[in-house]
C-alpha positions in Angstrom: 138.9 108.2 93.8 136.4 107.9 96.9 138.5 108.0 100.0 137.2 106.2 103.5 137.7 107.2 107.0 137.7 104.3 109.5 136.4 105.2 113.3 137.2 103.6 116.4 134.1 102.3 116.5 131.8 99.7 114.5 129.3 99.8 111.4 126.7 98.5 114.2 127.9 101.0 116.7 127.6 103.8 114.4 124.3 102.9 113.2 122.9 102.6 116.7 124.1 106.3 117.7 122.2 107.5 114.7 119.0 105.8 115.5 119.1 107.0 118.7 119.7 110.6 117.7 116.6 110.1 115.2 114.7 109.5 118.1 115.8 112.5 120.0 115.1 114.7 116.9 111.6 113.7 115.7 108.6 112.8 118.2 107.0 110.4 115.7 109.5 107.1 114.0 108.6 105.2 111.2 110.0 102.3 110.0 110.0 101.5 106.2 109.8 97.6 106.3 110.4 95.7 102.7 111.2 92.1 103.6 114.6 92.6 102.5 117.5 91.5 104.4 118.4 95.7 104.9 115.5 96.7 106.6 115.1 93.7 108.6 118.4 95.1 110.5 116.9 98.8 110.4 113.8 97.9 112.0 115.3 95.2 114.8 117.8 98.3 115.9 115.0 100.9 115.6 112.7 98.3 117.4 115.2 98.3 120.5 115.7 101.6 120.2 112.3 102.3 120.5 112.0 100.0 123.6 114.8 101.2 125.2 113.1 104.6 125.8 109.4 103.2 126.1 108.2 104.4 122.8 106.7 101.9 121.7 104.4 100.3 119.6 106.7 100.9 116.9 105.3 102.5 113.8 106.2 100.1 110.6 105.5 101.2 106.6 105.0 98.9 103.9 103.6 99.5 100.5 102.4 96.1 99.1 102.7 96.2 95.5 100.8 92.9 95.4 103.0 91.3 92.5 105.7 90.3 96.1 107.0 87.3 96.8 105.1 84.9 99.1 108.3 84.4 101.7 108.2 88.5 101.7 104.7 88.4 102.8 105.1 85.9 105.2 107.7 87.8 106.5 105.7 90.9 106.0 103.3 89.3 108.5 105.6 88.2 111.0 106.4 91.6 111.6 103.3 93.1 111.3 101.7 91.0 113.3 104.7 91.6 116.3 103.1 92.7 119.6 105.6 96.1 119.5 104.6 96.8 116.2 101.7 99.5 114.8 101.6 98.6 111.1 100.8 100.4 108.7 100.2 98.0 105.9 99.3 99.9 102.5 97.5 97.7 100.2 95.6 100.5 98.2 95.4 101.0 94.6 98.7 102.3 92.5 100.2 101.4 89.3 103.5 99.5 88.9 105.6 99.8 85.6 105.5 95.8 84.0 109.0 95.4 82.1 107.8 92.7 80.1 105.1 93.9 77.7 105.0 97.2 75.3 101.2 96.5 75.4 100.3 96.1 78.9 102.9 98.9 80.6 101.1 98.9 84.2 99.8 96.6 86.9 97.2 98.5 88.6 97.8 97.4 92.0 94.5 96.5 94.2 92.7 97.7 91.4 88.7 97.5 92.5 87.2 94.4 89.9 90.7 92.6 89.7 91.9 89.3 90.6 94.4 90.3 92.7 97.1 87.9 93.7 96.2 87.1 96.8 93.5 88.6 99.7 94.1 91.7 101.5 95.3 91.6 104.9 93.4 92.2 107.8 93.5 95.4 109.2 95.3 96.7 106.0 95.1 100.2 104.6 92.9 99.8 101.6 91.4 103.2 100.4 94.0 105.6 98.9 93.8 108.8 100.5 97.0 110.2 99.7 96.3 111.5 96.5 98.7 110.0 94.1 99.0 106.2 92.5 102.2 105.7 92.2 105.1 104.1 94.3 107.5 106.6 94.7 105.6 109.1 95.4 103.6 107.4 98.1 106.3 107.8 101.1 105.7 111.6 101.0 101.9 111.4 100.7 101.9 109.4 103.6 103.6 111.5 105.7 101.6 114.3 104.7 97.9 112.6 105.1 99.0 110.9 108.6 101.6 113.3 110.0 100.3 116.7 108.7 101.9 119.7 111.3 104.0 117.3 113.2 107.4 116.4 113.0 107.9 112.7 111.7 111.0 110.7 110.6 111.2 107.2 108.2 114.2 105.0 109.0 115.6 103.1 105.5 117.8 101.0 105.0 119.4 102.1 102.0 122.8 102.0 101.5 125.7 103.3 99.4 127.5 100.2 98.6 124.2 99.6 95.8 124.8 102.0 94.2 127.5 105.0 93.6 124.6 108.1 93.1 123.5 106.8 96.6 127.3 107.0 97.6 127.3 110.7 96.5 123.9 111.8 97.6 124.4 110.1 101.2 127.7 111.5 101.7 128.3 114.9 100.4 125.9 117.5 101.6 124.3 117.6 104.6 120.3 117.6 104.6 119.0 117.4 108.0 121.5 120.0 110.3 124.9 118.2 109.5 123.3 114.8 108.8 124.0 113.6 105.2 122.7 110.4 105.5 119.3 111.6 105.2 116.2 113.0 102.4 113.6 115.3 102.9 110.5 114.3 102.0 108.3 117.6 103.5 109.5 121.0 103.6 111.0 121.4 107.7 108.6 118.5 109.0 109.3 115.1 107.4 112.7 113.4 106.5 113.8 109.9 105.5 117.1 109.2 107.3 119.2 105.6 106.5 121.3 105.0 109.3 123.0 102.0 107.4 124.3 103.8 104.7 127.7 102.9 105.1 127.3 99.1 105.6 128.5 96.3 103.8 126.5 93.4 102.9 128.7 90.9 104.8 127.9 93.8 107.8 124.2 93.1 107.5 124.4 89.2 107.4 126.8 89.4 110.1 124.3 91.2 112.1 121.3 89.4 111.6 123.3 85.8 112.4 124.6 87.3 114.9 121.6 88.5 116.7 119.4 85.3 115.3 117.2 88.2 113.8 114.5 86.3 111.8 114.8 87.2 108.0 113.0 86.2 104.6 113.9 82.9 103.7 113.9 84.1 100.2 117.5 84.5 100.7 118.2 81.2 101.2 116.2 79.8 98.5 117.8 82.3 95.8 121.5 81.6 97.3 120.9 78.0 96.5 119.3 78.8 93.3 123.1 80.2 92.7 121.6 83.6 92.2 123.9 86.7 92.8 124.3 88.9 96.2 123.5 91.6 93.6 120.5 90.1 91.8 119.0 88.8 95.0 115.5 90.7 95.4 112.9 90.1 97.8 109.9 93.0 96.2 108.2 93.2 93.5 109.2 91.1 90.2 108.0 92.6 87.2 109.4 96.1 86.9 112.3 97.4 85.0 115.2 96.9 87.3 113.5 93.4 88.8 112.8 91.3 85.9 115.8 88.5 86.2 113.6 87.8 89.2 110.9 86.1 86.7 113.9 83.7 85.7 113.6 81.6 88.8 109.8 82.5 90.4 108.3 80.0 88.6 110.9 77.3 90.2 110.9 78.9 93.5 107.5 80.0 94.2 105.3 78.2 91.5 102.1 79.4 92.8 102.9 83.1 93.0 104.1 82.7 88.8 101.3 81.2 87.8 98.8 83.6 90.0 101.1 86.8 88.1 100.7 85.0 84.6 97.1 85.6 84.7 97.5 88.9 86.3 99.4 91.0 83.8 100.6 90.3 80.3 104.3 89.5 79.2 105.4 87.6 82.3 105.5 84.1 81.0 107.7 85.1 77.7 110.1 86.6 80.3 110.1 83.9 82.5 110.3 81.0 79.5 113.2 83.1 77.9 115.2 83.3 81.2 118.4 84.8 79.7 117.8 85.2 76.7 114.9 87.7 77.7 118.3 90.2 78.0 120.1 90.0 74.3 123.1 89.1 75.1 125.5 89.1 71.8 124.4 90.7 68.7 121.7 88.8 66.6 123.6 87.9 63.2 121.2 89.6 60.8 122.5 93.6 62.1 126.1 94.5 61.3 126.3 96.4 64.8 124.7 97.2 68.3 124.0 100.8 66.7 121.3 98.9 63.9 120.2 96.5 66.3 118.7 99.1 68.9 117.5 100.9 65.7 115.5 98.1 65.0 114.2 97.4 68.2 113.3 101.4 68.6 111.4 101.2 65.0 109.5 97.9 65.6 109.1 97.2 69.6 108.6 101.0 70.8 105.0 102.0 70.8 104.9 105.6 68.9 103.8 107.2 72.5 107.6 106.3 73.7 109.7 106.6 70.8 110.8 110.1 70.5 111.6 110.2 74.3 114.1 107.2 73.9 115.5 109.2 71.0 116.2 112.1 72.8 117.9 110.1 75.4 120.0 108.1 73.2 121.0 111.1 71.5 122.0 113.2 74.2 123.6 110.1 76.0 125.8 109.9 72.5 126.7 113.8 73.0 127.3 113.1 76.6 130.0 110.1 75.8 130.9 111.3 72.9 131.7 107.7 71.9 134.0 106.6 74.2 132.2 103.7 76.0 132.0 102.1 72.1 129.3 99.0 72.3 129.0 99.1 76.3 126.6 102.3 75.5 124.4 100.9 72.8 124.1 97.3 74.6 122.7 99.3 77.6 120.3 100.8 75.1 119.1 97.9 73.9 118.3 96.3 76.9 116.7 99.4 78.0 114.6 99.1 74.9 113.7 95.3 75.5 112.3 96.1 78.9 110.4 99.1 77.3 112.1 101.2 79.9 110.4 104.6 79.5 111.5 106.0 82.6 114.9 105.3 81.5 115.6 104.3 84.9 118.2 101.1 83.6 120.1 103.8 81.5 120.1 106.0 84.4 121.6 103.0 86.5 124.3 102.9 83.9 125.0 106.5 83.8 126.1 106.3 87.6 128.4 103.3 86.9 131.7 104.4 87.7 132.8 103.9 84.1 130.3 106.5 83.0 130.8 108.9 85.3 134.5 108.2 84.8 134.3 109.5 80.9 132.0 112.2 81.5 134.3 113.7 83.8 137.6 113.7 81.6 135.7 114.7 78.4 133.9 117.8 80.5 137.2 118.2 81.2 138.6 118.1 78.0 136.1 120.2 76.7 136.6 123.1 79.4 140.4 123.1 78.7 139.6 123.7 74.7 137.0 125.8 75.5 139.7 128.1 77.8 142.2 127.7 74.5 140.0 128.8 71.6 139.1 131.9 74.5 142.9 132.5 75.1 
């Protein structure tokens, strides 16, 4: 069980100090801006940090993946377009993973002949230099193509309450001098630090009401939709881990469904199937969860991705040795539906703390036999 240490000080205190000694470490800041309602508070505390000891314009990242909402690029713009601000607005070619078709697995982002979703932005970053096309790997290239030899720093705003592998890999071992809270991205010269890892969501809201920080509408909009804090998402809405956000673009933002129906393929079945995109309760025709996801590997996988879900379904079945009974195969299945090759929805379920929970006590149990059939 996790155990918590309380200061004497506040979440907004705290946060501030270790802006502040980001600054003191690293001559060049960046901020990683999403629209989101976390780094809105990172980059109005980095932003006054950054005035407070005249180094401004402020440096601010964002990687459009062009399939956004419109109230995140209006907000995108609104920040961008602040007269502290040097953006760095990447709108250059990449492929995104689309959840919703087996056939169509990408959208090429920006692609050169496309209709994209909307114009680029003036003075956007258009050409990709940075040798690589896809999302994740981007925040290293660009600190290797614009900061090469020097000493650079992103501010995040992620934090642990998302998500308990965050929790672990934020807390427990240090990775910039006795800073934990941190990533590198660059062997000795570039590091991703998130000095909000240990807020709450109330924390955030209560910050940016507090400060009457603008923030993306979106929020409001999806809060009186009835969505969930957890399910509220203000980036792209297509990939695996994003696609109950299709349930209520096409009421919310019309115009930005209809311009992503003709972009890539699978989006309007989503969005027409709302819930029922995500099987819920076992169809009648399969006796159990284990023949259902069966099925759905046999008929829905294309050959190219079949074996890999095997082996993962397999070694997850070694791994929980079937203890978590239906809860495993249900997450299977809806890793299946969303053709989730990268196995990144499974991978969100093996850091629940249920999962970690049972792979603990069987490792356990396993060690202690092991030490018995020795002795």
């Amino acid at each position: 069980m996790a155990v918590r240490y309380y200061l004497e000080k506040t979440v907004l205190e705290a946060a501030k100090e270790r802006i502040s000694f980001v600054f003191d470490e690293f001559p060049e800041v960046v901020v990683g801006f999403s629209g989101g309602k976390d780094s809105t508070v990172i980059f109005n505390l980095t932003l006054e940090e950054a005035r407070r000891r005249g180094r401004l314009p402020l440096k601010v990242l964002f990687i459009d993946q062009e399939a956004e909402w419109q109230m995140t690029i209006d907000m995108m713009r609104r920040v961008m377009g602040h007269p502290d601000v040097e953006p760095y607005w990447l709108q250059v070619p990449i492929k995104l993973f689309n959840a919703t078709s087996t056939e169509e697995e990408w959208l090429m982002c920006w692609q050169e002949g496309a209709e994209w979703m909307r114009p680029r932005e003036t003075g956007s970053i258009h050409e990709n230099v940075y040798g690589t096309d896809r999302f994740g790997e981007m925040f290293n290239a660009f600190f290797r193509h614009h900061f090469p030899g020097q000493r650079a720093a992103l501010i995040g705003g992620v934090r642990c309450e998302e998500s308990p592998s965050r929790a672990v890999g934020l807390t427990h071992q240090p990775k910039y001098k006795w800073v934990t809270w941190a990533k590198r991205l660059t062997p000795d010269l570039h590091y991703t630090f998130y000095p909000i890892f240990d807020w709450a969501w109330t924390d955030v809201w209560v910050a940016i009401h507090r400060h009457g920080w603008p923030y993306n509408r979106l929020y409001d909009v999806q809060y009186a939709y009835g969505v969930t804090i957890p399910d509220m998402r203000c980036s792209n809405v297509h990939h695996e881990t994003a696609v109950k956000a299709l349930f209520w673009l096409q009421e919310v933002e019309p115009d930005t469904y209809a311009r992503l129906v003709n972009r890539i393929g699978g989006i309007d079945t989503a969005g027409k199937l709302q819930g029922d995109f995500f099987q819920r309760t076992l169809p009648y025709m399969f006796k159990d969860w284990i023949e259902y996801r069966d099925y759905l590997l046999d008929k829905l996988i294309e050959p190219q991705h079949r074996e890999r879900f095997t082996k993962h379904f397999a070694s997850q079945e070694r791994q929980y040795g079937g203890y978590l009974g239906d809860k495993l195969y249900k997450a299977q299945v809806q890793s299946l539906i969303t053709n989730d090759w990268n196995m990144a929805k499974l991978k969100n379920f093996d850091n629940r703390g249920e999962s970690v929970g049972v792979r603990k006590r069987l490792k356990a149990r396993r060690k202690a036999e092991n030490e018995e059939a020795v002795a």
